[in-house]
C-alpha positions as CSV (number, residue, x, y, z in Angstrom):
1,X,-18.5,1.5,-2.0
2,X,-15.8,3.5,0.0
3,X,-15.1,2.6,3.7
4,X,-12.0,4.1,5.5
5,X,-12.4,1.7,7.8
6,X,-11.6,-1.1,5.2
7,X,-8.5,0.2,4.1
8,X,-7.2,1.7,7.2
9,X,-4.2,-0.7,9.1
10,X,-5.8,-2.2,12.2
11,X,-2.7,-0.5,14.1
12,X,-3.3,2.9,13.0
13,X,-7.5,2.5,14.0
14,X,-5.6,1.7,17.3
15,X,-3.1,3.8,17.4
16,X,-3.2,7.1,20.2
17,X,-1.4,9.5,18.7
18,X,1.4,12.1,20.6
19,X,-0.1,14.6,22.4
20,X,1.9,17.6,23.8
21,X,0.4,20.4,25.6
22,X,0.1,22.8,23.0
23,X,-3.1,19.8,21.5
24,X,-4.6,19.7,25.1
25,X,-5.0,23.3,25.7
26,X,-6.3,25.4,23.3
27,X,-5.7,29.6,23.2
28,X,-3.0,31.9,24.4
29,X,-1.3,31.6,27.9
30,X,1.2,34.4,29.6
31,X,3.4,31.7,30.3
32,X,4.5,28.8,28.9
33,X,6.0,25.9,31.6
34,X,5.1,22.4,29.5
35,X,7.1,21.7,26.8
36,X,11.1,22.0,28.5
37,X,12.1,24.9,26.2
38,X,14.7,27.7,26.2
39,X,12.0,30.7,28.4
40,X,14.9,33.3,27.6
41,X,14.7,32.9,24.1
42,X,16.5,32.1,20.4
43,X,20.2,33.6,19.6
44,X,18.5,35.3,16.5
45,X,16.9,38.1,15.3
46,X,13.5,36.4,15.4
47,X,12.7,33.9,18.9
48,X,11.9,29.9,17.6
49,X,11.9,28.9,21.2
50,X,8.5,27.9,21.0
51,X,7.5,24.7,19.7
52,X,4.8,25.3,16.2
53,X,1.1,25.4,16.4
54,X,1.3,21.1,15.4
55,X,-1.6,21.7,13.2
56,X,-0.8,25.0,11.5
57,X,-4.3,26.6,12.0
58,X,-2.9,30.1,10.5
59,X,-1.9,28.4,7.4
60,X,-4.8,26.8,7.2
61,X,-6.9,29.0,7.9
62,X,-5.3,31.0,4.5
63,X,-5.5,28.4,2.4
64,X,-9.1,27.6,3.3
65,X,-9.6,31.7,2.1
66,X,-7.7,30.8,-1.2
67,X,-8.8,27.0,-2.2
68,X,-12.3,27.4,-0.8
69,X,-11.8,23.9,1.6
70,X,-12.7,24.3,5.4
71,X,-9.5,24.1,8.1
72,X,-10.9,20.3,8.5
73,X,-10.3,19.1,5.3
74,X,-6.6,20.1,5.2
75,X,-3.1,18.4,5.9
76,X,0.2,20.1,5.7
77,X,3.5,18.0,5.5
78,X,6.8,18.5,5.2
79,X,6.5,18.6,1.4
80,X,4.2,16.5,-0.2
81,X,6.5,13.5,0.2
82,X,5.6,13.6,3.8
83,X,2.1,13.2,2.8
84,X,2.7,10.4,0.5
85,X,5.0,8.8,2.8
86,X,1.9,9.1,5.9
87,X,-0.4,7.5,3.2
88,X,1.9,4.3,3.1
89,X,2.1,4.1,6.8
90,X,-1.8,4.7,7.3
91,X,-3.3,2.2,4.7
92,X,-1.0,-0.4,3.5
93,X,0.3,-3.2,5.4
94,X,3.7,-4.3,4.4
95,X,4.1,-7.0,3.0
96,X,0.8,-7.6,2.5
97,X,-1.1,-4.8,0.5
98,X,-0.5,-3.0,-3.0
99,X,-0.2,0.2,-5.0
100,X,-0.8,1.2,-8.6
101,X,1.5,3.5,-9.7
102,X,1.4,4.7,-13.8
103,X,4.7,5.3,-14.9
104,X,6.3,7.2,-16.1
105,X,5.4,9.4,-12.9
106,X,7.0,11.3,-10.3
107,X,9.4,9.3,-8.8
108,X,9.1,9.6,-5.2
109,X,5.7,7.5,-5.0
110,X,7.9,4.0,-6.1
111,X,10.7,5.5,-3.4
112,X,8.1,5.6,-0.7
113,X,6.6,2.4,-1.1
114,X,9.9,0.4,-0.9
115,X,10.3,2.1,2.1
116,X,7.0,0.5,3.3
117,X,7.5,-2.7,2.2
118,X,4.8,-2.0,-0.3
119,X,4.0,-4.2,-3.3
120,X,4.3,-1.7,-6.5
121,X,1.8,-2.8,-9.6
122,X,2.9,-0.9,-12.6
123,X,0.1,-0.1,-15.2
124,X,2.2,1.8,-18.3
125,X,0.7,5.0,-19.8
126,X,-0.4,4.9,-23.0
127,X,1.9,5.8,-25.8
128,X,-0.8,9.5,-25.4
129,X,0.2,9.4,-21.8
130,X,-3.1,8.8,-20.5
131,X,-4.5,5.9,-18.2
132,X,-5.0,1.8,-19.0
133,X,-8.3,1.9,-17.4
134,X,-8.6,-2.0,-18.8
135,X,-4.8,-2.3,-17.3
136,X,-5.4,-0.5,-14.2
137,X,-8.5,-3.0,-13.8
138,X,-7.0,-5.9,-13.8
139,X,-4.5,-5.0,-12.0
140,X,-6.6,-4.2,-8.3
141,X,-7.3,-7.1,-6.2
142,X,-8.6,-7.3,-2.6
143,X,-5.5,-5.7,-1.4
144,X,-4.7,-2.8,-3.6
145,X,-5.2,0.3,-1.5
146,X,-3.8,3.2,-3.4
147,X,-3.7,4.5,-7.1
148,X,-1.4,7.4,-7.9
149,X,-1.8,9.9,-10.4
150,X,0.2,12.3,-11.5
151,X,-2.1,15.4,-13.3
152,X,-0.3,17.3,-14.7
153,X,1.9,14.5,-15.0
154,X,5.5,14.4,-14.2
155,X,7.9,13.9,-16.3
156,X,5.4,14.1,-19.4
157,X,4.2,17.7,-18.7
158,X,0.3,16.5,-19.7
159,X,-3.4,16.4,-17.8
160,X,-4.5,13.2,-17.5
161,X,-8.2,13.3,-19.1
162,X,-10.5,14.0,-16.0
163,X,-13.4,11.5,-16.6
164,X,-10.8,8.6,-16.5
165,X,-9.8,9.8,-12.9
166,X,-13.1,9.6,-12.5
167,X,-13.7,6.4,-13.6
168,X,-11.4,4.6,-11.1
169,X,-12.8,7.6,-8.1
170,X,-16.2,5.6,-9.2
171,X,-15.5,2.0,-9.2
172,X,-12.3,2.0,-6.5
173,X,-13.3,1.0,-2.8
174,X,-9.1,1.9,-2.0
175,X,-7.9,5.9,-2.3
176,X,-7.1,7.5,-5.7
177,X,-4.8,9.9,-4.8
178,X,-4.3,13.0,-7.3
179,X,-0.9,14.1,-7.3
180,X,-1.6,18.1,-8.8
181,X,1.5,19.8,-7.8
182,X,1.8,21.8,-11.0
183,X,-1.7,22.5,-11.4
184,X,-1.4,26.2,-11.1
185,X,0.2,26.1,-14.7
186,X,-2.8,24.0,-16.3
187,X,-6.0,25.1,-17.7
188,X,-7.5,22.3,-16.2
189,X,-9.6,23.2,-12.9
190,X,-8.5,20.8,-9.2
191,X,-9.9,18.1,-8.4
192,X,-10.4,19.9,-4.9
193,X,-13.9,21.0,-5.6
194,X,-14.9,16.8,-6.0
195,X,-13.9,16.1,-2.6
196,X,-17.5,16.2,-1.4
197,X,-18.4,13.7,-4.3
198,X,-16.0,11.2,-3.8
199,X,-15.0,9.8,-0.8
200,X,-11.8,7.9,-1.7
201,X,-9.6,11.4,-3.3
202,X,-7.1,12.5,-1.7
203,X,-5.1,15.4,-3.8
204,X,-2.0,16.4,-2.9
205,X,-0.7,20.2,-4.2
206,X,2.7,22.0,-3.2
207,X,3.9,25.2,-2.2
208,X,7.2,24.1,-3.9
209,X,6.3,25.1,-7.3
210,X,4.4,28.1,-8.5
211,X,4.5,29.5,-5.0
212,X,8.3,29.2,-5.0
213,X,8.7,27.4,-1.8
214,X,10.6,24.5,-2.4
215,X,13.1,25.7,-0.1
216,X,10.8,25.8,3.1
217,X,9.2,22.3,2.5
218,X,5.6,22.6,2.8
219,X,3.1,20.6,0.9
220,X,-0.7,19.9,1.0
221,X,-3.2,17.5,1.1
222,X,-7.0,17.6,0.5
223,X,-9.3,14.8,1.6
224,X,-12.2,14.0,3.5
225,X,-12.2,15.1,7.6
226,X,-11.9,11.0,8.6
227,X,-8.6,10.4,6.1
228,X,-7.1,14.3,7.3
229,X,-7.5,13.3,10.9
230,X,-5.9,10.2,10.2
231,X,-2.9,11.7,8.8
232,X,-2.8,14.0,11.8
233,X,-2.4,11.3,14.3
234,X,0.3,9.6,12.2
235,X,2.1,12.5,11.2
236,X,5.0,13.8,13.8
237,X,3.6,16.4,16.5
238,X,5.6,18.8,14.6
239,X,5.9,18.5,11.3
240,X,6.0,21.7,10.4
241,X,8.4,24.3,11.5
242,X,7.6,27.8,12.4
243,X,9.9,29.6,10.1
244,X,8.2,27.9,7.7
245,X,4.5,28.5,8.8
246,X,5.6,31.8,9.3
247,X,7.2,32.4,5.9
248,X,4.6,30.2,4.3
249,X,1.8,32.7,5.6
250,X,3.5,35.7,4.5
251,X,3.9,34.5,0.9
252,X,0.1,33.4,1.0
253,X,-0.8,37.2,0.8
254,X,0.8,37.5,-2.3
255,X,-1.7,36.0,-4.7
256,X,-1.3,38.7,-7.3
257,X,2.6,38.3,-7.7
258,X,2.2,34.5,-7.6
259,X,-0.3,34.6,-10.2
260,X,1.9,37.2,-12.5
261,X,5.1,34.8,-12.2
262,X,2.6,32.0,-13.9
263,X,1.7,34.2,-16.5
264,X,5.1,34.8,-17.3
265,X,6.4,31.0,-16.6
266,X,3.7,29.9,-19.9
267,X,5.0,33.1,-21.8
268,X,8.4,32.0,-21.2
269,X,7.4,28.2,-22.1
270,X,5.4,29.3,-25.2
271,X,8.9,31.4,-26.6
272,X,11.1,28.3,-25.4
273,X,9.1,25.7,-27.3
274,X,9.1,27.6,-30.6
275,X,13.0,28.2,-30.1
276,X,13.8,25.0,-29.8
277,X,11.6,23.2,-32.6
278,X,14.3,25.2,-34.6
279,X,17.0,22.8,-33.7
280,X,18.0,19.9,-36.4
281,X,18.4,17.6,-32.6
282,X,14.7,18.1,-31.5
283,X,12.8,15.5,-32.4
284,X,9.7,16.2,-30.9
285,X,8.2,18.8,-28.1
286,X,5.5,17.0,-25.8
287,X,2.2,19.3,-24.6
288,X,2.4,20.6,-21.6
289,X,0.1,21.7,-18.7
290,X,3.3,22.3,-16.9
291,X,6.4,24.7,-15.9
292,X,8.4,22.5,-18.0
293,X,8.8,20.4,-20.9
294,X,9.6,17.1,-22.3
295,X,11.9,17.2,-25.6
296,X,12.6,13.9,-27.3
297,X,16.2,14.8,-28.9
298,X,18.6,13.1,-31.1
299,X,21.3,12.3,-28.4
300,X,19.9,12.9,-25.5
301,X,22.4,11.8,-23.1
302,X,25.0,13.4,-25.4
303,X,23.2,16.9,-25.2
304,X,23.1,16.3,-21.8
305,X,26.4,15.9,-20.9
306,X,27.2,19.2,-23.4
307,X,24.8,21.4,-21.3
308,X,26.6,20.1,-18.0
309,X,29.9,21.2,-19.1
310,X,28.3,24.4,-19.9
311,X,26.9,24.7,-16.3
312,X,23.2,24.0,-17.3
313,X,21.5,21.5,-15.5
314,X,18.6,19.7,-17.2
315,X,16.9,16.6,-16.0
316,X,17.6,13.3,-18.6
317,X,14.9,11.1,-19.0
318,X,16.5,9.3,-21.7
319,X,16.2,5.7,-19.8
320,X,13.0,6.1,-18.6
321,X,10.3,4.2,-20.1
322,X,8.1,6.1,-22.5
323,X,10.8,9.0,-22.5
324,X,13.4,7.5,-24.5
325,X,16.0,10.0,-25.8
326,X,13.9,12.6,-23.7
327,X,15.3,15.6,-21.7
328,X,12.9,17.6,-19.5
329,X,13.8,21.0,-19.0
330,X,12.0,23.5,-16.6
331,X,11.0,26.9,-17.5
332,X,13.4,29.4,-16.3
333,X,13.9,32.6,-16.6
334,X,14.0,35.1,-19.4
335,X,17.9,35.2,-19.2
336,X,18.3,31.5,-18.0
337,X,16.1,30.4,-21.1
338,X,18.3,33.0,-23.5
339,X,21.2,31.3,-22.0
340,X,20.1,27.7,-22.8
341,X,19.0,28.5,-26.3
342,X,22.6,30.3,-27.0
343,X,24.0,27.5,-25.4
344,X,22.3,24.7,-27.9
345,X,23.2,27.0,-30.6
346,X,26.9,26.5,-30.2
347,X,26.2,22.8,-30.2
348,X,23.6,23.5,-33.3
349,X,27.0,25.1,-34.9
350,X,29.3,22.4,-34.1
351,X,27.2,18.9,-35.6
């Protein structure tokens, strides 16, 4: 049912990408005379007067160890909004073609397709937070070519049941694209190990947030070898900067401190749920498969404003649909989350 070739913009099947030497010749050279850099060097302690290896084959080449996907199968952008934003430009045609985004969801996806000139189809969750399959449905026509979802979901905190993703990965001829960059916190397994049953799934993951990376931008993307090596040709020859691959690598050996930091993050968010169901303003706690939570409250906006003048930063999702009166507040640390309960306790005090 699936054909990249039906999806794909007729520009990008024609499209020859950038090639620099570093793609033409392939191993290690004594010296380097193609690319018009700096030969004596960088004015730091480490040299970045080299351009990046454009397709990251060391990172790869770890993550394929840790995810169990070959080097082929793999994309790394700058963050995974790079990846989202390279989707746009690969299979929608502006002004002509269609998304399906289910909102409320992470907020980038709407961002990117107005930047593309991209007409957005919004299918509502359910009041559970799960998918309109029947809304979803009607929604497609001949030129939807992407459905996002969100699992765990963002702002929400919840998995979106997996035989629903399935569904559309069934019956869709466009991409589903599986948004898991808090997966690490879930109990539910990646859709990763479907690649080789569907086709159409593309999932994007993160180094942003359990790894904690945000800072060096580098995101992921899992698909089939024809949609990865479409990405590759669209992406910029170097999208991903050395410090980064290099840093990126280093923290890639360190599985067992990643994995103790998650342990932790659901202690901490297991203690900070209990806490604040004590509260006469918290209405209601949302499950989550995430390093945050979603807290329906009395004032929202109110609260809000209280914890900014405390020097607490929270998100408010008080406007957004299905979040009305909603904060969502990430799982810190210990002494940030003792900080934020004290905090609310004052305000507790004073209403």
């Amino acid at each position: 049912m699936f054909d990249i070739n039906n999806i794909l913009r007729a520009n990008i099947k024609n499209l020859k990408p950038y090639s620099s030497a570093r793609d033409e010749f392939q191993g290690e050279a004594s010296v380097y005379l193609d690319a018009n850099e700096n030969a004596f060097g960088s004015p730091l302690d480490t040299n970045y007067n080299r351009y990046p290896d454009p397709l990251q084959y060391a990172v790869k080449k770890r993550l394929m160890e840790i995810k169990g996907v070959p080097v082929r199968n793999i994309f790394l952008g700058n963050g995974s909004d790079e990846a989202i934003d390279i989707l746009f430009r690969s299979f929608c045609n502006p002004g002509v073609d269609n998304v399906i985004l289910v909102p409320p969801t992470y907020g980038m996806y709407e961002v990117s397709a107005n930047i593309n000139d991209i007409e957005i189809r919004k299918v509502n969750l359910t009041e559970e937070y799960q998918l309109n399959l029947e809304g979803i449905a009607e929604a497609i026509d001949k030129n939807t070519k992407l459905i996002f979802i969100c699992s765990p979901n963002n702002p929400t905190g919840n998995s979106i049941n997996r035989p629903d993703i399935e569904t559309l990965l069934a019956n869709f001829s466009g991409l589903v694209v599986v948004d898991e960059a808090y997966i690490n916190f879930s109990r539910q397994k990646t859709f990763i190990q479907e690649l080789t049953e569907y086709a159409n799934l593309v999932v994007l993951q993160t180094l942003s947030k359990a790894w904690g990376l945000a800072g060096l931008r580098v995101g992921m993307a899992f698909a089939s070898e024809e949609i990865i090596e479409v990405m590759n040709r669209v992406k910029p020859p170097y999208n991903i900067n050395e410090a980064s691959q290099q840093l990126a690598l280093q923290a890639l050996q360190n599985i067992e401190q990643v994995n103790g930091w998650i342990k932790d993050t659901l202690t901490e968010r297991d203690q900070l749920v209990l806490q604040l169901k004590e509260f006469d303003f918290v209405l209601d706690i949302y499950p989550s498969d995430a390093n945050f939570i979603l807290v329906k409250m009395t004032d929202a906006k109110g609260i809000y404003m209280f914890l900014v003048q405390h020097g607490i930063i929270v998100r408010d999702r008080s406007k957004v649909e299905l979040c009305e009166g909603a904060l969502r507040i990430t799982v810190g640390t210990p002494q940030e989350n003792t900080i934020l309960i004290n905090t609310l306790k004052t305000l507790n005090e004073q209403s």
